[in-house]
N, C-alpha and C positions, 0 to 999 in steps of 0.2 A: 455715215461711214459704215464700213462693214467687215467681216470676217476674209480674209483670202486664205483658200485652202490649195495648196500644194500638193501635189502627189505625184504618183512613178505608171505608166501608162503606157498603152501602144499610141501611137499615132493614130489608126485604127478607130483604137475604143476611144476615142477623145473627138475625133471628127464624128463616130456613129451620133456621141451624146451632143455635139452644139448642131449636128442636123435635127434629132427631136424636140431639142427647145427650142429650136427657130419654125419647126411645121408646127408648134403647139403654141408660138406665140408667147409664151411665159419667159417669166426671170426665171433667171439662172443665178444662183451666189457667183461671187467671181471663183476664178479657180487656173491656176495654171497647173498644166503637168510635165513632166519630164519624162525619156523615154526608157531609163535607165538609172539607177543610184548613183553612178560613175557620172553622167551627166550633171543631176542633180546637185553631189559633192564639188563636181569642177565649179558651175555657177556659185551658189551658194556656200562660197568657203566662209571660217570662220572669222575673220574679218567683213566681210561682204554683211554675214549676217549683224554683225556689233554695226553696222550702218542703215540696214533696214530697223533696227530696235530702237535705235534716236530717232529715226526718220517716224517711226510709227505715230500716227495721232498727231505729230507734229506741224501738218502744214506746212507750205511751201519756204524752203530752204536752200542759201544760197551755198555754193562748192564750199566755199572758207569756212562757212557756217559748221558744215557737217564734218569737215577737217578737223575742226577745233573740238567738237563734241565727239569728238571718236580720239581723241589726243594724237595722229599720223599729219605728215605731212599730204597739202596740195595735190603736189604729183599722184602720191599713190592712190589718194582717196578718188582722184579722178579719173583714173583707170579701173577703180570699182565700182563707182558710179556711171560709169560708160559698159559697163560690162550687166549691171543691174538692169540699165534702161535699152539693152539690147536683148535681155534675155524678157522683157516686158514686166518686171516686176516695179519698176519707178515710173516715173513720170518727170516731162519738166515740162515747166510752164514758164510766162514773160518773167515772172518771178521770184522763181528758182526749181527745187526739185523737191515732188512729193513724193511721198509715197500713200496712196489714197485709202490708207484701212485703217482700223485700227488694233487688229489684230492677224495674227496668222497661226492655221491650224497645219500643221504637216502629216500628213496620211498614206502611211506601205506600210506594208507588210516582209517581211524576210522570212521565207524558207527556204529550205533544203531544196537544191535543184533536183 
């Protein structure tokens, strides 16, 4: 397992860097970025995150599963977990739903426009 580090980015500078790691052949850590804070906060609300923090290190887990450890009902837990695995921050597999790290590092900066 591994670190997934998130951060706030153009599109841009996020394509320039997985063109250099792909002509240079080398690992890349994982990494998602976002285009925006606004973004970022929509995906990643505070709920959303109390369900990547069960999920973490946990292997693969089934909806009820992750319902019950987060104390919410089915329904809502499964329109965050559709919203996690659309924004590609989950996974699912035959056997439920991982989330493949076992950590996560969040990296912006905020200044003054």
């Amino acid at each position: 397992m591994s670190t997934l580090t998130i951060d706030i980015r153009s599109l841009r500078d996020t394509l320039d860097d997985a063109v250099q790691v792909m002509e240079r052949l080398e690992y890349s850590q994982p990494h998602i970025s976002f285009e925006s804070p606004e973004l970022l906060w929509k995906i990643l609300t505070g709920k959303r995150w109390e369900i990547l923090r069960v999920m973490t290190a946990a292997g693969p887990l089934a909806l009820r599963e992750i319902a019950r450890r987060v104390g919410r009902d089915v329904k809502s837990v499964h329109l965050d977990v559709h919203a996690l695995l659309d924004a590609g921050l989950i996974e699912r597999q035959d056997n439920g739903f991982v989330f493949p790290y076992d950590a996560v590092h969040v990296n912006f900066l905020l200044k003054a426009g």
